[in-house]
Each structure stands twice: as C-alpha cells, then as structure tokens.
N, C-alpha and C positions, 0 to 999 in steps of 0.2 A: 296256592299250590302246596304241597304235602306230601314231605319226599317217602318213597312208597321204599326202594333201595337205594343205597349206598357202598357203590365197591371203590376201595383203594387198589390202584395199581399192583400195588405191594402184595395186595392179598391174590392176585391172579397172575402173574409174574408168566407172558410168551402166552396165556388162553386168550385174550382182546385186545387188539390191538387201537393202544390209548394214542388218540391225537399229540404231535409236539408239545412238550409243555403241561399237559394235563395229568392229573394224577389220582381223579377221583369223577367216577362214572355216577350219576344221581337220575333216577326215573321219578320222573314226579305227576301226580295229578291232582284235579282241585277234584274235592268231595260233594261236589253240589249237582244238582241236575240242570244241564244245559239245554234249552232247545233246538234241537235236529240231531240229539245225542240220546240214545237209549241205554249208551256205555260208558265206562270211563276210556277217556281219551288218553295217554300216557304222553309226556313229555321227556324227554333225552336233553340232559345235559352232561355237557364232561366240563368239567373246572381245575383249575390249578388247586390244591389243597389250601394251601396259605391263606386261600383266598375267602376259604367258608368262616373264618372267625372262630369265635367261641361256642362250643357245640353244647345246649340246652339239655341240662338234667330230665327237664321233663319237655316237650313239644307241646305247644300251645294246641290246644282245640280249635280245630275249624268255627267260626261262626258260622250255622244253619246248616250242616253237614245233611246229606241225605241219606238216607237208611242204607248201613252197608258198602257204603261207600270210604269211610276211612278204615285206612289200615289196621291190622290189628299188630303191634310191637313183636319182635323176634327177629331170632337169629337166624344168617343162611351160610352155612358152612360150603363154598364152592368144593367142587372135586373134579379132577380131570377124568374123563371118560371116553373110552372109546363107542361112538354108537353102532352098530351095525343094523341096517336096512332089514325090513325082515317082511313085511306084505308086499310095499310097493317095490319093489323089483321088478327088472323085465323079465320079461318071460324066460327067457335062455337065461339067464343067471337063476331064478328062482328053476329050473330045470335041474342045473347043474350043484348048487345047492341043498334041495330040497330035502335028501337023505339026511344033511346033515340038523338041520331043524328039526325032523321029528326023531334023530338018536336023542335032540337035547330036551325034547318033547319029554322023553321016557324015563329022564333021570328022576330019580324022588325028587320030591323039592325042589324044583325047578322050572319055572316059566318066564318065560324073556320079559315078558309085556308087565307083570308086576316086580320084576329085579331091576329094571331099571327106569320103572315112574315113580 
C-alpha cells in the first residue's frame, strides 16, 4: 500500500471529525492491478501519530507498480469553504434563487463552477 494523503488533525482543526485517540488521517492504495478492479481501490486509515515512526526522506518504489497508478509527490494546502448547491437544487429553491445566479453569471471574471474546482 502507498500512502496517496496524509492529514494531521492539527492541520484541520473542527473540518473532520478524527476518531478517539487518532491524530492522523492516511488514504492509501496498492499501485498494482487487481483482478475484478479496473480502479484504484483506496483504503482509510486513521492512526495515532506516535505510532507512524520515523517518516522516509524518500518512499520506497512500489515493486511492479502499474502504469499511473502511483502517486505523484505534492503538497495539499486544506481550506475551509463554504460550498453552495447550484444545479442540483429542487425546483422551488432553484426558482427562488435563480435571479441570483445569473446576477453572479454577469460579473466579469466570475464563474462558480471554475472558482471553486
């Protein structure tokens, strides 16, 4: 397996709420292709911190990784955000709304759907 992220508590402090005890959120998948799998599968672990040891200058290479399937290294800066809903709405709220999406429509430089992917 081949941890893909790695959040500390610390760094999201009230956005996930971390099991008793745990301090460090890790999604991990193996890089190889599995049969009845056309994807990667991802794995969830939360661990007590103490408990990862000494963290690896460099990560060892998968043996026989399959194409695209290991990660590539980088950083991910979290942000809290507020999302708001904008196609799938029911009908009577996208009614009552709807003015207001296309004032935001109009603004120069301005599109929901690419400010906040």
């Amino acid at each position: 397996m081949v941890p893909v992220v790695q959040i500390y508590r610390t760094s999201i402090p009230g956005v996930v709420p971390f099991p008793e005890g745990c301090h460090l959120l890790q999604v991990l998948w193996c890089p190889r292709k599995h049969s009845g799998h056309r994807w990667v599968v991802p794995h969830v672990q939360w661990r007590e911190a103490g408990s990862v040891g000494k963290v690896l200058e460099t990560p060892p290479s998968p043996a026989e990784p399959w194409e695209n399937y290991v990660p590539r290294p980088c950083v991910v800066h979290p942000e809290l955000v507020t999302e708001y809903p904008y196609w799938d709405l029911h009908d009577d709220m996208w009614d009552e709304l709807e003015f207001r999406f296309l004032d935001l429509d109009q603004e120069p430089d301005w599109d929901y759907q690419r400010a906040f992917t």
